[in-house]
Every structure is written in structure tokens, then in C-alpha cells.
DRENDO-1510 file (C-alpha; in Angstrom, 1 decimal, always signed):
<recs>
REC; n; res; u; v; w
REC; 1; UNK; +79.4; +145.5; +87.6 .
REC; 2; UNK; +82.3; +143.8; +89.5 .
REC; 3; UNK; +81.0; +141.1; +91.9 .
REC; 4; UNK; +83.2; +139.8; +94.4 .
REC; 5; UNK; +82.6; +136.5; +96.4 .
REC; 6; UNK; +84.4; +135.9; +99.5 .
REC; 7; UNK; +84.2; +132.5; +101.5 .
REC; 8; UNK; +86.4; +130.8; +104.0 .
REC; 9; UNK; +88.2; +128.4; +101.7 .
REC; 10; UNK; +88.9; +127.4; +98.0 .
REC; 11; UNK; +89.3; +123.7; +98.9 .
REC; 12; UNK; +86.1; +121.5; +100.3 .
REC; 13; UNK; +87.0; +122.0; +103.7 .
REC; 14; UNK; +84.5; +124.7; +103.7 .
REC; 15; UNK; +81.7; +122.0; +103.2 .
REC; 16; UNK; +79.1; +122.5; +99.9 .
REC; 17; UNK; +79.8; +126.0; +99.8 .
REC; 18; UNK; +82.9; +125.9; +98.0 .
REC; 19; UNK; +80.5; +123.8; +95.4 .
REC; 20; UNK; +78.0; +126.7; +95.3 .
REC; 21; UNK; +80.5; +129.9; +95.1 .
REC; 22; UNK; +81.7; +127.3; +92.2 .
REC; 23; UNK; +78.9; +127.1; +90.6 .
REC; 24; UNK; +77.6; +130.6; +91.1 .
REC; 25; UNK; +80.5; +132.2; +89.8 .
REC; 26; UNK; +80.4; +129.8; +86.3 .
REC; 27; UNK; +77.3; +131.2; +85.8 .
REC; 28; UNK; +77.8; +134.7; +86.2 .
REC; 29; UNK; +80.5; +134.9; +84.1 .
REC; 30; UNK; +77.8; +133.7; +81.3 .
REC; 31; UNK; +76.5; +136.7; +81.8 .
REC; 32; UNK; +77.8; +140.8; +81.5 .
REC; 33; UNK; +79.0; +141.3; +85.1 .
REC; 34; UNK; +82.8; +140.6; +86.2 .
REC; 35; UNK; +83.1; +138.1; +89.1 .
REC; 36; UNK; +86.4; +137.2; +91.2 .
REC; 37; UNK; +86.3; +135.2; +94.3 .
REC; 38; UNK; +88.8; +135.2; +97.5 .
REC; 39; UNK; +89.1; +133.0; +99.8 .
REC; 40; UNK; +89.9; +134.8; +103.6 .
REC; 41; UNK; +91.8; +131.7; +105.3 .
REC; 42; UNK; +94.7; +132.3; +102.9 .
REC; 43; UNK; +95.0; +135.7; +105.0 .
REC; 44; UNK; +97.5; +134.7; +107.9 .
REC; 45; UNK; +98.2; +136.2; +111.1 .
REC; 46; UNK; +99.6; +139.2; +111.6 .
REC; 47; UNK; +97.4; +141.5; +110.4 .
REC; 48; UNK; +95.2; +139.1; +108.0 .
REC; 49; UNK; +92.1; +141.1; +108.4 .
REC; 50; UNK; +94.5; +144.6; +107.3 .
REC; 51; UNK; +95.5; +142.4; +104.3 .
REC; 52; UNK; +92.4; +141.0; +103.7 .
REC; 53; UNK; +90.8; +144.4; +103.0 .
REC; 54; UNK; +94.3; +145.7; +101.3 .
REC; 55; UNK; +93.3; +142.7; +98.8 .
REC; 56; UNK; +89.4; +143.7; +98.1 .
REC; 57; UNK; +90.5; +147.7; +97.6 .
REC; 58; UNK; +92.9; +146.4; +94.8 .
REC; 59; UNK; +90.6; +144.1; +93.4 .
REC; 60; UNK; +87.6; +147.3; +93.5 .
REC; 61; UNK; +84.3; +145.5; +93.8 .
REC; 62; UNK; +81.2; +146.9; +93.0 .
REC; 63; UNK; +79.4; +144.6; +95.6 .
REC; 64; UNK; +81.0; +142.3; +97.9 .
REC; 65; UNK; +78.9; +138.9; +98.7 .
REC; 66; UNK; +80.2; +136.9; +102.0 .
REC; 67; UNK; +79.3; +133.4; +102.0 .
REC; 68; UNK; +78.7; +132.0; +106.0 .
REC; 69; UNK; +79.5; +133.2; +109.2 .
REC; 70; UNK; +82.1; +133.1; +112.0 .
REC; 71; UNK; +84.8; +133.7; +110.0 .
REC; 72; UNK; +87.2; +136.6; +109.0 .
REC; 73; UNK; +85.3; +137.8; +106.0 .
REC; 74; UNK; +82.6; +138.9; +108.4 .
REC; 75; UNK; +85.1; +140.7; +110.8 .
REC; 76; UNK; +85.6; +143.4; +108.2 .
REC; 77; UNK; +82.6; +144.6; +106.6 .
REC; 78; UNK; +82.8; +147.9; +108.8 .
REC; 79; UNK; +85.8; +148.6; +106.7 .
REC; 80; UNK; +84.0; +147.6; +103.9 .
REC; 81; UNK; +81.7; +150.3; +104.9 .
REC; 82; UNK; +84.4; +153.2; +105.4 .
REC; 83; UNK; +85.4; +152.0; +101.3 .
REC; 84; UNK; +82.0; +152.7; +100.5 .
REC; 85; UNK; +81.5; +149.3; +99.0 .
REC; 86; UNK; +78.4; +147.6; +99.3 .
REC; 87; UNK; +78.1; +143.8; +100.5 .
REC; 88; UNK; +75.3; +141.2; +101.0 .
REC; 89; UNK; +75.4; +138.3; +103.5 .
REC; 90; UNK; +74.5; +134.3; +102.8 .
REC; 91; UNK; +74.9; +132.4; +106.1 .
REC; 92; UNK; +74.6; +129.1; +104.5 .
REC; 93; UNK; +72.4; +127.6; +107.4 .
REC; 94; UNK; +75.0; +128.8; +109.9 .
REC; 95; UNK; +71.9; +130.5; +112.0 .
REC; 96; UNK; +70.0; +127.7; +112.7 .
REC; 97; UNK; +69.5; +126.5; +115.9 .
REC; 98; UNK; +71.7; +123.4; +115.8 .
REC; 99; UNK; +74.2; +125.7; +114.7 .
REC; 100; UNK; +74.1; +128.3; +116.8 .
REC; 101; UNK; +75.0; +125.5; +120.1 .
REC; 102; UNK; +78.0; +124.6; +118.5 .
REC; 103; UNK; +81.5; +126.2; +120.3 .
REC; 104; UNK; +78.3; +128.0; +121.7 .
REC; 105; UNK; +80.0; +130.3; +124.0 .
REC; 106; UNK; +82.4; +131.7; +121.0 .
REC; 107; UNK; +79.7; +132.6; +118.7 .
REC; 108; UNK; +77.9; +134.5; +121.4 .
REC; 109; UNK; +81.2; +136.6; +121.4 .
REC; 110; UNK; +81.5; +136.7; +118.0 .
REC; 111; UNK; +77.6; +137.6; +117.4 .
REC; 112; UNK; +78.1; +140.8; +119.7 .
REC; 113; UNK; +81.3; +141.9; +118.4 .
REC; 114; UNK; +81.3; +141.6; +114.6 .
REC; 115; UNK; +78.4; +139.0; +113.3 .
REC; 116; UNK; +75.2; +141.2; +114.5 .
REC; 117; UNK; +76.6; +144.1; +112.9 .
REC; 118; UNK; +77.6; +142.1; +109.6 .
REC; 119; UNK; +73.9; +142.1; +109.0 .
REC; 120; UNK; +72.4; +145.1; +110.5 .
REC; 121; UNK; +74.5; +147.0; +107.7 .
REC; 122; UNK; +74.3; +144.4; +105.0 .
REC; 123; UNK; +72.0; +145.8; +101.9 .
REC; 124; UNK; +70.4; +142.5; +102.2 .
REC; 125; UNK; +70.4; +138.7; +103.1 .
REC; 126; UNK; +70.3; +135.5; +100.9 .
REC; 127; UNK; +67.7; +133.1; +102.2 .
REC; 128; UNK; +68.0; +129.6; +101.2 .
REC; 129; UNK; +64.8; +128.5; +102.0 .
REC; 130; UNK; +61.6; +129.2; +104.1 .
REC; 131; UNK; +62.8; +127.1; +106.7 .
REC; 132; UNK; +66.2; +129.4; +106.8 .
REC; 133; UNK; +64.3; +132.7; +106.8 .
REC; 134; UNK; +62.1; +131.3; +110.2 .
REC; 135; UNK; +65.9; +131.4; +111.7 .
REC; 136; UNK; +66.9; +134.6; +110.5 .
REC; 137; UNK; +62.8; +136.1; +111.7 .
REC; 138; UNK; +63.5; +134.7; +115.3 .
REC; 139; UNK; +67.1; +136.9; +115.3 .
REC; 140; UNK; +65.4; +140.2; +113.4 .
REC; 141; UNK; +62.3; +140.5; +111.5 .
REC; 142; UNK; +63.3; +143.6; +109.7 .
REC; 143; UNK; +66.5; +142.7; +107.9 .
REC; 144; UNK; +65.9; +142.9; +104.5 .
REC; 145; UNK; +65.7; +139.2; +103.4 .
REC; 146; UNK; +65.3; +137.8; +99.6 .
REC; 147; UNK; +64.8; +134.0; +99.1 .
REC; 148; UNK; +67.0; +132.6; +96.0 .
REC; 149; UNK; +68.1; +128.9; +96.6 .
REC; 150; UNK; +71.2; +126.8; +95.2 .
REC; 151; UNK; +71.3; +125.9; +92.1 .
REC; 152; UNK; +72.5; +122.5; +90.7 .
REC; 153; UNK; +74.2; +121.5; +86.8 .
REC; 154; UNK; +72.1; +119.0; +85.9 .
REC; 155; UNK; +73.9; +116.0; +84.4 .
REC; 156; UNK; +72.7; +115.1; +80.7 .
REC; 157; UNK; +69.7; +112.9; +80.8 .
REC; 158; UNK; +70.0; +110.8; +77.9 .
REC; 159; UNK; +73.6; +109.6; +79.7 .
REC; 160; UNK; +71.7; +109.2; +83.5 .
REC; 161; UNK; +72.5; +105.2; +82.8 .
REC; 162; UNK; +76.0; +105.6; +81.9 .
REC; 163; UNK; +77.7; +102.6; +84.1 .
REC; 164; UNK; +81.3; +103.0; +84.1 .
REC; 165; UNK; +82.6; +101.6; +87.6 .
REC; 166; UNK; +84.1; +104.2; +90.0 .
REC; 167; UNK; +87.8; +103.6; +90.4 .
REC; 168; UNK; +87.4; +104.2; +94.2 .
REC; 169; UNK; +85.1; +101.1; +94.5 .
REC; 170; UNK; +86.9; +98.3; +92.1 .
REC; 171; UNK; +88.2; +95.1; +94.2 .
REC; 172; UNK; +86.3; +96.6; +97.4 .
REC; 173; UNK; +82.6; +96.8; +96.3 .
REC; 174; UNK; +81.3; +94.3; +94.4 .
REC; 175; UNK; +79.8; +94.9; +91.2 .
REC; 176; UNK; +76.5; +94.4; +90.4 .
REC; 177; UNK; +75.8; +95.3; +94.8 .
REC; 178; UNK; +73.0; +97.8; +95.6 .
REC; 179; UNK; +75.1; +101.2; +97.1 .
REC; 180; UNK; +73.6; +103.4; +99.3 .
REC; 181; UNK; +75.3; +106.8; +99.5 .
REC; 182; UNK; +76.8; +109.7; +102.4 .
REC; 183; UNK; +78.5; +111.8; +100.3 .
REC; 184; UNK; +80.2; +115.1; +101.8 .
REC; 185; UNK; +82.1; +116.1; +105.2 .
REC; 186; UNK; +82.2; +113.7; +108.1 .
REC; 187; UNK; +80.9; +115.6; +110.6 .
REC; 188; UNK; +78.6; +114.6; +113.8 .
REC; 189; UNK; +75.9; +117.6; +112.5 .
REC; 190; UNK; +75.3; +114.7; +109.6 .
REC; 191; UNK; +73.9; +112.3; +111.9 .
REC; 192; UNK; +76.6; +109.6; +110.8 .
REC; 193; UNK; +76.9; +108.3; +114.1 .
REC; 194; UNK; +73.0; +107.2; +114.1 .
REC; 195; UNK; +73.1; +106.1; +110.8 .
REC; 196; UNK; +75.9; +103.5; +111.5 .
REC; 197; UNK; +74.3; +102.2; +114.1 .
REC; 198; UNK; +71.4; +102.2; +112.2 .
REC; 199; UNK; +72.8; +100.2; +109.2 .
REC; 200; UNK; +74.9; +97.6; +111.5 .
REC; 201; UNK; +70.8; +97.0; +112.6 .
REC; 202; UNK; +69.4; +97.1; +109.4 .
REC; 203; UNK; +72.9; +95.2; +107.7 .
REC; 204; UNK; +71.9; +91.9; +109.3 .
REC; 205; UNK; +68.4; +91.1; +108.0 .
REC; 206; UNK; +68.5; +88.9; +104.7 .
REC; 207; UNK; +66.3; +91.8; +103.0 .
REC; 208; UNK; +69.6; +93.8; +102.8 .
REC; 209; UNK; +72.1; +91.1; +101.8 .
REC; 210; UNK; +73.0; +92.9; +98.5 .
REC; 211; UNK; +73.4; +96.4; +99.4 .
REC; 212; UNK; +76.4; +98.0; +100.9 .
REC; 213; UNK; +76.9; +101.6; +101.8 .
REC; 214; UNK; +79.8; +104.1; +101.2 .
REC; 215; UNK; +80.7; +107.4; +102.9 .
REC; 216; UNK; +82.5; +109.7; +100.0 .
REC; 217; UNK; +84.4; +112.2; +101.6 .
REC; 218; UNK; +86.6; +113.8; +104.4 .
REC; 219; UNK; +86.5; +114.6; +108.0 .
REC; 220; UNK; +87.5; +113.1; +111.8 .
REC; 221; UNK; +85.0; +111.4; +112.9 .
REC; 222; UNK; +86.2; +108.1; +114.8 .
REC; 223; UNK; +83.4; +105.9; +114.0 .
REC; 224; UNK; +84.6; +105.8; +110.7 .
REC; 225; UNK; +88.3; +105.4; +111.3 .
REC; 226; UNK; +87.4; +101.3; +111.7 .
REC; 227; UNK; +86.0; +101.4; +108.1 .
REC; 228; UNK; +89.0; +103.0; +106.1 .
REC; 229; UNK; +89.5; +98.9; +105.3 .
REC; 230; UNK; +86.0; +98.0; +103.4 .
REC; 231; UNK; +83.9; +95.5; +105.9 .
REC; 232; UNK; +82.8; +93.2; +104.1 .
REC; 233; UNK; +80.6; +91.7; +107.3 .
REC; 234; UNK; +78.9; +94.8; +107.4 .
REC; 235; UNK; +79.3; +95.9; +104.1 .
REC; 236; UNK; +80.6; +99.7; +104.7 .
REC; 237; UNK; +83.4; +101.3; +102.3 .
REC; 238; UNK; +84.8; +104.9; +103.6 .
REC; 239; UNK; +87.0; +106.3; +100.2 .
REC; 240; UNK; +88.4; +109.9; +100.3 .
REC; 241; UNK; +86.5; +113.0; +98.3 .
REC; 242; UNK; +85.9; +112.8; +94.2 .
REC; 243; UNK; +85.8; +115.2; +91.8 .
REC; 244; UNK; +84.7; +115.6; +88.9 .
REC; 245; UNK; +84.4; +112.0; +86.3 .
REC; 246; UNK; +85.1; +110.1; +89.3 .
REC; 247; UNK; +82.2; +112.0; +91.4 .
REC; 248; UNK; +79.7; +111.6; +88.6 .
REC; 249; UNK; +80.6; +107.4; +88.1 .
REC; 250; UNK; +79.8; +107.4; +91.7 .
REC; 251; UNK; +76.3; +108.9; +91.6 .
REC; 252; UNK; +75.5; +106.9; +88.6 .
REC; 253; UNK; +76.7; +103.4; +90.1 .
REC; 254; UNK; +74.6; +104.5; +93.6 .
REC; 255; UNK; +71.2; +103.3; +94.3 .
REC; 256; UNK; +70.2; +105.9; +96.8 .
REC; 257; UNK; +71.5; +108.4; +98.9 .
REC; 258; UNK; +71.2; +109.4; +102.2 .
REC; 259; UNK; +71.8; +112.6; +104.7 .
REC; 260; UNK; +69.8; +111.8; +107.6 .
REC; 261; UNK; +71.6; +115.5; +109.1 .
REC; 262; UNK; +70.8; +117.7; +112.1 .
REC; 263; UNK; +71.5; +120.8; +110.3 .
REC; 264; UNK; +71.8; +122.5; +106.7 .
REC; 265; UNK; +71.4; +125.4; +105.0 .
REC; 266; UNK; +70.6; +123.4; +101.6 .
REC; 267; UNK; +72.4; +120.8; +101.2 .
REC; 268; UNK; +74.2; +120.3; +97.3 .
REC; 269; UNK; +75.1; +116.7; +97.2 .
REC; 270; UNK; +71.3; +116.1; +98.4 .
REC; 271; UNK; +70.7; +118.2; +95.1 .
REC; 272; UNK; +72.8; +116.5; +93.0 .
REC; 273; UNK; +71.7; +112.9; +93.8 .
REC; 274; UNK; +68.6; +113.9; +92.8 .
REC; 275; UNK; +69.5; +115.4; +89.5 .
REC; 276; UNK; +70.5; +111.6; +88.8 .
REC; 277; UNK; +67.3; +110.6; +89.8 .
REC; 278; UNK; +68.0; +108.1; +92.5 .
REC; 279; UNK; +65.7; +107.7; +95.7 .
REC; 280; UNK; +67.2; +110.7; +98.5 .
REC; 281; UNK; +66.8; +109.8; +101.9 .
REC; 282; UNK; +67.0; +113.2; +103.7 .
REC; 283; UNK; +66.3; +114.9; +106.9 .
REC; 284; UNK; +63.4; +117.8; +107.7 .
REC; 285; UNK; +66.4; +119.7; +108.4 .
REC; 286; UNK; +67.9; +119.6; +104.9 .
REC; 287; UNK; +65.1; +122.8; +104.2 .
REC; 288; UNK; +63.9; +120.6; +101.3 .
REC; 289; UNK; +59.8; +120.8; +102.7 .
REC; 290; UNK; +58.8; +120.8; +99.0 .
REC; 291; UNK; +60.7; +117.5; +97.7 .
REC; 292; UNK; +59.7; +115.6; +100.8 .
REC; 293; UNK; +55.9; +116.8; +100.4 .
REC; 294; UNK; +55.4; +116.1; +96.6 .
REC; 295; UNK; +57.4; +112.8; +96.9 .
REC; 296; UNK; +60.1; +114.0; +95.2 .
REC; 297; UNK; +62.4; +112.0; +98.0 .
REC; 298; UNK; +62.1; +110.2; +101.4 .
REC; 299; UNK; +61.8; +111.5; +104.9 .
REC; 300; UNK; +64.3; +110.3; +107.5 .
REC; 301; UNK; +65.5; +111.9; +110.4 .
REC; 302; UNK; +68.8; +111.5; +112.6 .
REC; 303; UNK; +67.5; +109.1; +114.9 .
REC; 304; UNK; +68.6; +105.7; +114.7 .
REC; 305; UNK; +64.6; +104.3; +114.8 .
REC; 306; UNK; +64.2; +106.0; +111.6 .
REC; 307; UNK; +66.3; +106.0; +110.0 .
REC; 308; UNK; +66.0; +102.0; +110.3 .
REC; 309; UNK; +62.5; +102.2; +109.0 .
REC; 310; UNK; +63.7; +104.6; +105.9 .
REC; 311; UNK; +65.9; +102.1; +105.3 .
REC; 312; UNK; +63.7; +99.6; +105.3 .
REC; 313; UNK; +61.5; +101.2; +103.3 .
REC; 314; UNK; +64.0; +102.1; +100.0 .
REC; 315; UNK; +64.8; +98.7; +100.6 .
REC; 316; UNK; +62.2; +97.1; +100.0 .
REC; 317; UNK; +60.2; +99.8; +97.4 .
REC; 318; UNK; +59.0; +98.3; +94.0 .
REC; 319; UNK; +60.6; +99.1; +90.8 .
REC; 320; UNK; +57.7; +101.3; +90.0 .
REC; 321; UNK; +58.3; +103.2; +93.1 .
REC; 322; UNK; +61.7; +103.8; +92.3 .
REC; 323; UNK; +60.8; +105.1; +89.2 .
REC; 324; UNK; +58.5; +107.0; +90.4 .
REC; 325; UNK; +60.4; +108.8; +92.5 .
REC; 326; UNK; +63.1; +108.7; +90.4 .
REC; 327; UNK; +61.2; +111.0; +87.7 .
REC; 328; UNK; +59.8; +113.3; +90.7 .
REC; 329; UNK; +63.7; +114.4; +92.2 .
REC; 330; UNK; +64.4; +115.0; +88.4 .
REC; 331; UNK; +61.6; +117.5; +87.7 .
REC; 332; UNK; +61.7; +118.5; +91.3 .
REC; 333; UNK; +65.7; +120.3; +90.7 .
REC; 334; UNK; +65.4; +121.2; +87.3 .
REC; 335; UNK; +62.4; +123.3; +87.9 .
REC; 336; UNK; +63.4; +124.7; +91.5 .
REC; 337; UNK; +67.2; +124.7; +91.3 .
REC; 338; UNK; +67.8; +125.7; +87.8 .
REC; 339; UNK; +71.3; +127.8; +88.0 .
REC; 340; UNK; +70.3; +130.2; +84.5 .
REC; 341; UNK; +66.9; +131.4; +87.1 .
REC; 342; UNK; +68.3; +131.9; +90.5 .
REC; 343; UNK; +71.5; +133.7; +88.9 .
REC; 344; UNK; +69.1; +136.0; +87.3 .
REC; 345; UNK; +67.6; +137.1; +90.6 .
REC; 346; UNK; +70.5; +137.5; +92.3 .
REC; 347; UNK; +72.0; +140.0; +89.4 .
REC; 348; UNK; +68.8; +142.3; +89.8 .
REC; 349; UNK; +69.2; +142.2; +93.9 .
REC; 350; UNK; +73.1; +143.3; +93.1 .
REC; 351; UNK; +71.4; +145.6; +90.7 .
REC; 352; UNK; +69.1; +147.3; +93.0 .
REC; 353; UNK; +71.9; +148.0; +95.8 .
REC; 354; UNK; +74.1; +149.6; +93.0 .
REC; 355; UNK; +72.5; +152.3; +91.4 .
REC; 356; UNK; +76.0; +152.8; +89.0 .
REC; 357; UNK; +75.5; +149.5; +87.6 .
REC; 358; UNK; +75.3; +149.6; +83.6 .
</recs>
């Protein structure tokens, strides 16, 4: 069997997806399919969506799996069709209601000229979570839907206290300071604007006096142009996207992290602060029910109240508490979001569809 993953970019301008289709792919190639992956914004006017399709016939997929909506890769799947090559659909949280009001008008177009259709003929839908499969249910309650979250490579326990400095942070953090972490795209759906305002509250009250927080990543929004220089009055450092050593010294040298968003389909940097066992401050609409409801991490949503009082909370937890938590996020991921498991399912689904497959 010859999988083929198509998403809108290679790079991380396509949000944690790129991380997933990453991820995915490095663990299907463990086992005895054949997996490529293309990325449809490198297809260019004119004729991308001709070329596009010219590139998937060469390539001859058994099954073709599109990763989110709105894009080119869900403009063709009626040619996909006349190829007689199957495909399966993983919005990615891009159906959710916060979603769907964004360039509102242009996704009504899209939905009744190519989107709707995407899924009608789709052999079936990747679900997320329960909280993504209410979205899809309002839309259509008889697509044919299949639950298999994200996955996460958990770092090696015995090396979770591994304290090498990030580069990123050296002469502008100061060692030994509490961080509290945003790590991903700067975007208003994160609720970045509350939780600035939230921290320039929170920032002044001698209970916080040692922590600082950091936004890791890349995107336009303006209140976090004035930060670019560290502050060190209100103790906020903006650095650019890491990768890779330097990503992992900054979740080690963090204290907590935070993504008090508006929307997600499951977020992975969420996951992956928690498979370093740090205290997760995360929103209802991360579609992480179970975490928040076993304790597994901390409830705050993007209003600037609460997230005040989440704040204070972490804050001012016990060491106990922390490790309490701490232990929970750990076992929470590697039980629910163990790669090996959900790549598994998703081979039998690809299976099913493809009644060739060795």
C-alpha cells in the first residue's frame, strides 16, 4: 500500500499540522506501507490544481489523505475520483465554530463549491476528538466518521531534568527565573491578546516577581511587535520558532505552559509540554475534556478574568501539586497519544477502503 499525505505546506506556516503529517509519516514508514507526502502551496498559478493532480498520478497512491480544509488539496478530489483513487479527509479543527466565522463569507463559497463535496465523497473522516466529531454531527450526521487522535514522541524520561540553557534565552532571561510558555503561531484564534493583558495584571503583584513568560514562535500579531526587545518591567521575551535540540531545551527550562485558545483541532505543542510533565494551562476548546477532567492539566479560558485566576493559581500551587500534576500529563499522553497505537488504527481504516491492499 502507497499512502500519500497532502497538506498545505512543508514549513510551520501551516500551524501543528506540519508537526503531525511529520510525525505520522515517521511512523508509518516503521511499518510495511509506502508513504510520500506533498505539499499543494508549492503548486503555482497557472494551472496549479492541473499540476497538482499531474504530480499525485505520477506518484500512484493507493489512498490519498488531505490534511485541513480551504485549500487547494480539497479543490481536486473530484479528479481524484475520475483516477479512481481513494482519499480520506482530516480537517484539523477547521469546522469548528470559531473557525468557520473566520473570512466567513469565502468559506461559505468555498463549502458550496468544493469543501461539501470533499466529504460527501471521502471514504471516511479523521476525528480528533469527541468535541470535533459534535462539529462535524451538526454539518452531517451520516458521514462516515472514525476517532484516532495525534500522537506525540515522548521525550526519554530518565533525561526530563536535563537543564542545558536555551540559546534563545541566554543574556535576556535570567537563569534560575520561573518561564511560563506560548509556544506555536501568533495568531488572535490563541487568545494572545487576553493573555497579555492578563499577564501585564497578574506581572505586577510580588507573588509573580520571578516568573517571566515567552512566546516561541512566528506570526503578525502587533501586540507582540513591542516585545521583540525582552521587557524586563514586565518580564515578556518574544524569540522566533525552534526546532529540534533547541525546542526540547526550551520545554525542559519552562515551568508551565499555556494556550488559553479559541479554537483547535488538538493542539501538539499542548501535547508535548505535557510529555515533559510541566503544569498545561489550556483552554476547553483545545478538545483535551479528558486531561482537564482527571487533572492531568489546568482549565483556562481566553478571557482575560481567567486567565488571571489560572495564573494565579500555577503560581501559587505547592510543590506537591506540581508534581502531581506533573506525573498525571505524563501518563495522560503516553497512554492516549501513543504514536505506535493510533498509527495502527489508521493503517486498518486505509485497509478497509482498499480492498487490494497486501
Amino acid at each position: 500500500m502507497k499512502v500519500l499525505h497532502i497538506s498545505y505546506s512543508y514549513d510551520y506556516s501551516d500551524g501543528g499540522i506540519t508537526t503531525v503529517v511529520k510525525q505520522l509519516i515517521r511512523e508509518q514508514k516503521k511499518t510495511q506501507i509506502k508513504v510520500e507526502w506533498l505539499a499543494s502551496n508549492l503548486f503555482r498559478n497557472p494551472f496549479k490544481r492541473r499540476k497538482l493532480i499531474k504530480e499525485i498520478l505520477k506518484i500512484n497512491p493507493t489512498i490519498v489523505h488531505l490534511h485541513g480544509l480551504w485549500r487547494l488539496h480539497t479543490r481536486i478530489t473530484n479528479d481524484l475520483i475520475k483516477a479512481g483513487i481513494s482519499y480520506v479527509i482530516t480537517p484539523h479543527g477547521m469546522l469548528d465554530k470559531w473557525a468557520l466565522n473566520e473570512s466567513k463569507l469565502k468559506k461559505i463559497i468555498s463549502w458550496h463549491l468544493w469543501e461539501k463535496k470533499a466529504f460527501k465523497n471521502s471514504s471516511f473522516i479523521q476525528i480528533l476528538s469527541s468535541g470535533e466529531l459534535e462539529d462535524v454531527k451538526k454539518i452531517n450526521t451520516e458521514w462516515k466518521c472514525h476517532i484516532i487522535s495525534n500522537g506525540i514522541i515522548l521525550p526519554i524520561k530518565k533525561d526530563l531534568n536535563l537543564n542545558e540553557y536555551p540559546e534563545s534565552w541566554k543574556n535576556k532571561i535570567p537563569r534560575n527565573s520561573n518561564v511560563l510558555l506560548f509556544l506555536g503561531r501568533f495568531h488572535k484564534k490563541k487568545g494572545i491578546n487576553e493573555l497579555i493583558k492578563a499577564w501585564e495584571v497578574v506581572s505586577q503583584y510580588s507573588y509573580s516577581k520571578n516568573w517571566w513568560i515567552c512566546f516561541v514562535g512566528s506570526g503578525d500579531l502587533k501586540i507582540l511587535k513591542k516585545f521583540e526587545t525582552p521587557s524586563l518591567n514586565k518580564r515578556i521575551f518574544v524569540s522566533k520558532p525552534a526546532y529540534n535540540l533547541e525546542k526540547e531545551k526550551i520545554f525542559r527550562n519552562s515551568s508551565a505552559f499555556i494556550l488559553s485558545s479559541f479554537s483547535e483541532g488538538l493542539p501538539m505543542a499542548a501535547l508535548e509540554a505535557m510529555s515533559y510533565g510541566m503544569p498545561c494551562l489550556i483552554s476547553e476548546n483545545c478538545n483535551l475534556t479528558e486531561a482537564l477532567n482527571i487533572g492531568a492539566a489546568i482549565k483556562t479560558n481566553p478571557s482575560v478574568i481567567e486567565i488571571i485566576q489560572s495564573l494565579k493559581y500555577l503560581i501559587q500551587m505547592n510543590e506537591n501539586e506540581k508534581k502531581k500534576i506533573s506525573k498525571l500529563a505524563y501518563e495522560y499522553v503516553s497512554i492516549n497519544h501513543n504514536w505506535s497505537n493510533l498509527t495502527s488504527e489508521l493503517n486498518y481504516l486505509y485497509r478497509s477502503v482498499c480492498e487490494d491492499i497486501l
